[in-house]
DOZA-946155 format. One record per residue: x, y, z of N, C-alpha, C, O in turn; residue number from 1. Coordinates in steps of 0.001 Angstrom, whole numbers, plus 500000, padded with zeros to 6 digits. Layout:
DOZA-946155
((X, Y, Z), (X, Y, Z), (X, Y, Z), (X, Y, Z), NUM),
...
This chain:
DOZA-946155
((611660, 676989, 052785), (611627, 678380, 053264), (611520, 678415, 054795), (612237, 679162, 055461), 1),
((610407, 677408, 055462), (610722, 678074, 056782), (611709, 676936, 057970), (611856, 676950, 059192), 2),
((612244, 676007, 056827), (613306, 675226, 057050), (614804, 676563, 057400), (615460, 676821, 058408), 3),
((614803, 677044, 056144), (615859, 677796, 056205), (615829, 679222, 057300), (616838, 679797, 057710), 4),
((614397, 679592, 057627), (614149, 680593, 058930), (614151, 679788, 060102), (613958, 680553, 061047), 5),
((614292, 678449, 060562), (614525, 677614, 061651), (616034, 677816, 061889), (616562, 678229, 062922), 6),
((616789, 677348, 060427), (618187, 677402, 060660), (618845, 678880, 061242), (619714, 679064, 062093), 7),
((617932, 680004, 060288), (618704, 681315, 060877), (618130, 682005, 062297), (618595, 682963, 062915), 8),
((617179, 681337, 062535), (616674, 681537, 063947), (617962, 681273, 065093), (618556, 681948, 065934), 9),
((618008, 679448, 064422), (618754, 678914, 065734), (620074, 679059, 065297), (620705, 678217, 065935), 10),
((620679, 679538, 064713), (621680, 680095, 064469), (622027, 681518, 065096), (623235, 681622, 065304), 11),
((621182, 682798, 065501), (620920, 683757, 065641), (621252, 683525, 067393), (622019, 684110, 068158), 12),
((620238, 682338, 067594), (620454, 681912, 069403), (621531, 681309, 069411), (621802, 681709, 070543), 13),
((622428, 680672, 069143), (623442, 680131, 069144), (624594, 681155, 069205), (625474, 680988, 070050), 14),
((624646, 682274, 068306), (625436, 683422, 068311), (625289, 684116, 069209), (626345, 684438, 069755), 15),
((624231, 684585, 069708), (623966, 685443, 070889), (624482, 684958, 072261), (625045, 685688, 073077), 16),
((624133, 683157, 072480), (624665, 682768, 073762), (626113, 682638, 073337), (626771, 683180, 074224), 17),
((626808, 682233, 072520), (628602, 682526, 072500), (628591, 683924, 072669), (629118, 684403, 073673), 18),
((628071, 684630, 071837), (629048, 686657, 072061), (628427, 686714, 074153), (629120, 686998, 075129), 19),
((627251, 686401, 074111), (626482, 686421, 075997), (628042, 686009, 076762), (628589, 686720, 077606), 20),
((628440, 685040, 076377), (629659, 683713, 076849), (631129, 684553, 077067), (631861, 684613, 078056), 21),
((631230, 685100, 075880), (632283, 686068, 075577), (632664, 687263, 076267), (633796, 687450, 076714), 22),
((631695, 688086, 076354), (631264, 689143, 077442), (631621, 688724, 078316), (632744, 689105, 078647), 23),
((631060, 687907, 079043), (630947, 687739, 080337), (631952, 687201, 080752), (632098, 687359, 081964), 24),
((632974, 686433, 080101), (634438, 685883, 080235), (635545, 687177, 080109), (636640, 687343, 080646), 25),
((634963, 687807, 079396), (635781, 689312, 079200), (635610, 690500, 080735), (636528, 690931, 081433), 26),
((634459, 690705, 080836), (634283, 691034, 082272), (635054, 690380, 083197), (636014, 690825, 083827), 27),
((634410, 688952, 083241), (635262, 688502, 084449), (636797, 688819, 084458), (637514, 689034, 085435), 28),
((637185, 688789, 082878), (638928, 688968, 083471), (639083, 690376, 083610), (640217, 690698, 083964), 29),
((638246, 691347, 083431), (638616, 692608, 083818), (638386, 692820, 085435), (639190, 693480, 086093), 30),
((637572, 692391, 085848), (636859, 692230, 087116), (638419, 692027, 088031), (638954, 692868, 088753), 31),
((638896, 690628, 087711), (639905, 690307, 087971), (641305, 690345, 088093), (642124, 689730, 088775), 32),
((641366, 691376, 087112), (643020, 692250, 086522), (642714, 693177, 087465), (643585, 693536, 088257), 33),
((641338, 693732, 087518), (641023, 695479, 088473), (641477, 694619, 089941), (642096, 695296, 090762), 34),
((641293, 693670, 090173), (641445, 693391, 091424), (643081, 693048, 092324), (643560, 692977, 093456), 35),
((643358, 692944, 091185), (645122, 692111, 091543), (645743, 693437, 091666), (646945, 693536, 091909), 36),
Protein backbone atom coordinates (compact mmCIF):
# COMPACT_ATOMS: atom_id res chain seq x y z
CA UNK A 1 0.00 0.00 0.00
CA UNK A 2 2.35 2.71 0.66
CA UNK A 3 4.71 1.10 -1.94
CA UNK A 4 2.03 1.79 -4.43
CA UNK A 5 1.44 5.73 -2.91
CA UNK A 6 5.43 6.14 -3.47
CA UNK A 7 4.87 5.01 -7.06
CA UNK A 8 1.82 7.47 -7.59
CA UNK A 9 3.53 10.19 -5.78
CA UNK A 10 6.61 9.96 -7.98
CA UNK A 11 4.79 9.48 -10.81
CA UNK A 12 2.55 12.62 -10.13
CA UNK A 13 6.28 14.59 -9.93
CA UNK A 14 7.44 13.16 -12.89
CA UNK A 15 4.21 14.32 -14.82
CA UNK A 16 4.15 17.67 -13.53
CA UNK A 17 7.97 18.37 -14.43
CA UNK A 18 7.27 16.99 -18.27
CA UNK A 19 3.65 19.05 -18.69
CA UNK A 20 6.26 22.23 -16.40
CA UNK A 21 8.82 21.14 -19.63
CA UNK A 22 6.06 21.35 -22.16
CA UNK A 23 4.72 24.73 -21.27
CA UNK A 24 7.57 26.25 -21.16
CA UNK A 25 8.86 24.88 -24.63
CA UNK A 26 5.43 25.99 -25.90
CA UNK A 27 5.91 29.56 -24.62
CA UNK A 28 9.19 29.77 -25.75
CA UNK A 29 8.09 29.05 -29.34
CA UNK A 30 5.37 31.49 -29.05
CA UNK A 31 7.68 34.03 -27.52
CA UNK A 32 9.61 33.41 -30.62
CA UNK A 33 7.06 33.21 -33.63
CA UNK A 34 5.69 36.80 -31.77
CA UNK A 35 9.09 37.93 -32.40
CA UNK A 36 10.04 37.06 -36.08
Amino acid sequence: MVLLLFNNYYYLINYSKIQYIADYTNIHKTLVFAQT
